[in-house]
N, C-alpha and C positions, 0 to 999 in steps of 0.2 A: 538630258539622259532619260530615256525610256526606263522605267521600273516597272516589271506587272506584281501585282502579289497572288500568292497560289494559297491554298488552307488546305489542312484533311478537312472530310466531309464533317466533322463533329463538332464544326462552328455552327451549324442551325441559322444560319440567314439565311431570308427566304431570296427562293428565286431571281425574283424579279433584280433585289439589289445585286446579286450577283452577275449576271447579267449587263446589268447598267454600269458595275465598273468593271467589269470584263476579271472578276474572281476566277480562277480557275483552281478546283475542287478536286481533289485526290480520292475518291473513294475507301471507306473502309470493307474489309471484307464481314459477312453477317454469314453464322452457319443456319440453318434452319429443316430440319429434318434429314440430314446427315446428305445436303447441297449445300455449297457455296454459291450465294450472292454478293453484290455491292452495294452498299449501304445508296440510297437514291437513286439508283442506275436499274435495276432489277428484283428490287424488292422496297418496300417501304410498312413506316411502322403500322398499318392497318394490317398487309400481311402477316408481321408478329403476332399482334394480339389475337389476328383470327387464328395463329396459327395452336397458340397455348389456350384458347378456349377450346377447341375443338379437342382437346384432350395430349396436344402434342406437347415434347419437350421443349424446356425454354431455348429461345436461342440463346446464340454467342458472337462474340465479335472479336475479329485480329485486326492485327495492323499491317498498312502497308509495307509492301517488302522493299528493296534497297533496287530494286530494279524498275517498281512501278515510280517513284521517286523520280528515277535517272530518266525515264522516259519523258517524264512532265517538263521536267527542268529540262532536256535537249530539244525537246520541242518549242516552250516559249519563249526562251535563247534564240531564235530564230527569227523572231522579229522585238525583240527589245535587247537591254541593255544589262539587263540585273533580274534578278529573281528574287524576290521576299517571301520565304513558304513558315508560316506558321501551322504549329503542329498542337494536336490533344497534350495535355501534361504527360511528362516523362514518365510521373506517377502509377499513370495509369495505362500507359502502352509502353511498344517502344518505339510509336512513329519516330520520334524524335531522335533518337540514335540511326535511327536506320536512312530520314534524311537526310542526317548527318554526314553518312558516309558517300550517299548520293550526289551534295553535294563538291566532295573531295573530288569530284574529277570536274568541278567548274570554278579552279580558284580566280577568287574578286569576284564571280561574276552569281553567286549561288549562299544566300544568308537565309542560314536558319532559326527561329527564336520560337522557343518554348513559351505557348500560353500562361504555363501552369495552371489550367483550368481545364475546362470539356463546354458542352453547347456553345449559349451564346454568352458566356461568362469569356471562352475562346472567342466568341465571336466577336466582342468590342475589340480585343486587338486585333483581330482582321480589319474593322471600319478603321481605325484609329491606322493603320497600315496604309490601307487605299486615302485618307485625308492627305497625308503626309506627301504621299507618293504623287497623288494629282497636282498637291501645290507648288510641288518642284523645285524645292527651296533647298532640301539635307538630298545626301547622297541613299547609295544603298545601307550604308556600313551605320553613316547615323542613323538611321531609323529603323534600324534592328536596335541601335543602344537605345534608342527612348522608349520602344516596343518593352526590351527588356527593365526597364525601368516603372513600366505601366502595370506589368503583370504582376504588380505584388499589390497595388491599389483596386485589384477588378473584386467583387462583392457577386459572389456568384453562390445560391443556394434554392433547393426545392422541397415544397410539403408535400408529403406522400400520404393518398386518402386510405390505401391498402400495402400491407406489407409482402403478400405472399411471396410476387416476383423476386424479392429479397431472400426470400425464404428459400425457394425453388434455386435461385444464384449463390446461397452456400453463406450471403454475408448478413443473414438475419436468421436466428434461431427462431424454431415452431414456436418454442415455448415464449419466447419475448413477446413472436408476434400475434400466440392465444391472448396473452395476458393485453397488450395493446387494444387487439379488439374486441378485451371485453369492458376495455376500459374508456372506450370507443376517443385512441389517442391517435393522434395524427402527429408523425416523427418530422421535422426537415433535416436534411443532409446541408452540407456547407463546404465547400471548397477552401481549406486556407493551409496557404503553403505547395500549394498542386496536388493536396492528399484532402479524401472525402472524410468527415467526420460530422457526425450525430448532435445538430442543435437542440433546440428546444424542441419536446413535446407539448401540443395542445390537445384540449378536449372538447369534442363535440362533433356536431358538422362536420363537412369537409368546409363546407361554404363560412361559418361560422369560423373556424381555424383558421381559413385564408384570410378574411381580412383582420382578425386577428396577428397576424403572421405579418402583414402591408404593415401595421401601423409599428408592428414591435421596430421592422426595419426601418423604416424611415423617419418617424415622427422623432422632431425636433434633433433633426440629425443638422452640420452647418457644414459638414465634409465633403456633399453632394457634388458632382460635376452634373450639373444640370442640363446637359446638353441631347442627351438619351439616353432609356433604360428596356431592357427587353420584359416582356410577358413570354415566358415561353412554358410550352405543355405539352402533354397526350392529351387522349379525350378526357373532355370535361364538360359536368353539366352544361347544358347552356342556359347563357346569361351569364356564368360566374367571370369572363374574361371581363365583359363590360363592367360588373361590380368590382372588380380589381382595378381597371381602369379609373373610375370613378375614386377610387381608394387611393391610388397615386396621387392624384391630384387634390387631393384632401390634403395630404403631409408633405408635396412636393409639386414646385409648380416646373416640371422637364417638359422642356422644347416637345421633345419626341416622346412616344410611349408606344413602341414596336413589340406587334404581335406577329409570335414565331410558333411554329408545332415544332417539339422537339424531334430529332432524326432515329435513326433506327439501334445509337449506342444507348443512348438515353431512356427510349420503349425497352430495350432488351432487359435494360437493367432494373427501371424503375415501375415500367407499367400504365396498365391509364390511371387515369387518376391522380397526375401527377400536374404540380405546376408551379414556378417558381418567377422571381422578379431578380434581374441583376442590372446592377448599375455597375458606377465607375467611385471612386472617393477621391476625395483631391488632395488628400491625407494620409495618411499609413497610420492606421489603428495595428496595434500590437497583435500577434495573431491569438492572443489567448484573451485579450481583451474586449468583455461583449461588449455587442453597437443596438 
């Protein structure tokens, strides 16, 4: 049996792996000066950020509609067997309802399963999707059930070196984010449950904060699936990806350490300066339970 697996764009794997296992990627839509583009197809986060420094409103992002959906899915029906389309968390759009109903005109042959996540936090159950599916061992139906089983273990979070984009988005108060930089505090955000919430505050640096931030997550962690963990970001100093790097490998010895630039949901919402580390757990830590 032929399986392909499809993503919204808001998995953040780069190119090339998508490509090599024939990913096929749903675009999301990005508004940007009162246009409509598609998130990697006709705009990208470099356009964003030039577009809010120059003085312009921040953009915004929708989700796929129930027709761009049906179109994907009757077209790679065409030469396989089954479709695997994992979607952004429910939480935070409504791809997932809307492939939902997309796939109601391809029964058996059309599984949809909720990341509960966004980037490449989404993005591990994409990889974790194409393994399954290359090995060719479980059908379509089981490896949506292990997908959905996977998605509560993903460790998905980012430090933000500036708040304003938060600010500008409606989901950071002025005044929080005066007092922040005057307190020169660096917030991360954290994924748990498919809904965003506010970690730990650091002080300092951004560079200082981040591997600050590397060792809070991972040092002396036993829960690890060590097999790969993403870097992903906006713009950032350089050099600081290779000292994060260096910093993973410090508190964890992972096969893989995959650098990804976050895509145009991520820019809209978070801005440069933005970078975060997500692995996998081979455990389920409680979700109120810090790690």
């Amino acid at each position: 049996m032929r399986i392909r697996i499809s993503s919204d764009s808001t998995c953040d794997l780069n190119r090339d792996y998508l490509l090599a296992h024939q990913v096929e990627l749903v675009p999301l839509y990005t508004f940007k000066g009162g246009k409509t583009f598609r998130d990697g197809v006709d705009i990208t986060p470099a356009d964003i950020f030039a577009h809010v420094a120059s003085g312009g409103d921040l953009c915004s992002t929708a989700a796929n509609n129930v027709e761009d959906y049906h179109e994907v899915f009757f077209r790679l029906l065409q030469d396989c067997d089954a479709v695997i389309h994992i979607t952004i968390s429910l939480d935070f759009s409504s791809c997932y309802q809307n492939a939902c109903v997309a796939a109601e005109d391809f029964p058996g042959k059309v599984f949809v399963v909720d990341s509960r996540n966004l980037s490449t936090g989404h993005g591990h159950v994409v990889c974790e999707a194409v393994k399954m599916a290359e090995a060719g061992e479980l059908g379509p139906e089981e490896i949506a059930e292990s997908l959905r089983e996977l998605t509560s273990r993903v460790d998905a979070s980012f430090l933000l070196d500036r708040l304003d984009y938060m600010v500008k988005g409606g989901r950071c108060s002025m005044v929080a984010a005066l007092g922040a930089n005057l307190l020169k505090l660096k917030p991360y955000i954290e994924v748990v449950d498919g809904k965003m919430r506010v970690g730990k505050k650091y002080r300092g640096s951004f560079e200082k904060c981040v591997l600050e931030y590397v060792k809070d997550k991972l040092q002396g962690r036993d829960d690890l699936v060590l097999e790969r963990i993403f870097i992903t970001h906006t713009p950032v100093q350089t050099g600081l990806v290779e000292l994060v790097r260096a910093a993973i490998l410090q508190y964890a010895p992972f096969t893989e350490i995959v650098e990804t630039e976050a895509g145009c949901t991520v820019s809209c919402h978070c801005g440069p300066g933005t970078l975060g580390i997500l692995f996998i757990r081979s455990k389920q830590h409680a979700p109120d339970q810090p790690v």
